[in-house]
N, C-alpha and C positions, 0 to 999 in steps of 0.2 A: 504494500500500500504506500509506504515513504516514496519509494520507487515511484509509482505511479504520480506522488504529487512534485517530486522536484521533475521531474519532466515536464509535466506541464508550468511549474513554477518557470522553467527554463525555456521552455517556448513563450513563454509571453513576455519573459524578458526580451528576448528576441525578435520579439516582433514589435516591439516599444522600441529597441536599438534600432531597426530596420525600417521606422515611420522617421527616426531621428535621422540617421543615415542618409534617406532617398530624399529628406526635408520637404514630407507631407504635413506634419504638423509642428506646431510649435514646443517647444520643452514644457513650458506650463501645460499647453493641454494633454501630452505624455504622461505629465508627473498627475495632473486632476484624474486622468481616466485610469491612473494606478490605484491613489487614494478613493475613489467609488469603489471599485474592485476588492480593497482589501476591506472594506464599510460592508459592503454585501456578502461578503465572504465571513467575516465576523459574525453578522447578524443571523445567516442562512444555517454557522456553525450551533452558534448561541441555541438557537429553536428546532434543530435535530437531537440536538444532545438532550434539552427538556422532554423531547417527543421519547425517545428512548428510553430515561429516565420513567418518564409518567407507565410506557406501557409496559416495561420489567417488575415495576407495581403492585400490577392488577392481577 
């Protein structure tokens, strides 16, 4: 599972380097569309792990 997530940690990295690189977007909007990502990813973590929690439970 680690495996599966630094892979794709490493592709997005990658493709944030590669928006910067070909200079389709700007650094700020790079760095804003990381920090959404890491906000949604937190949250999406947050309300799986309750889910899981609540139904180990019952």
């Amino acid at each position: 599972m680690k495996a599966l997530a630094n892979a794709i940690l490493l592709l997005a990295l990658l493709v944030a380097f590669s928006r910067l690189y070909l200079q389709v977007h700007w650094p700020s909007d790079v760095a804003a569309g990381g920090l959404v990502a890491m906000f949604w990813t937190s949250i999406v973590t947050v309300f799986v792990s309750r889910f899981q929690r609540s139904a180990r439970s019952r």
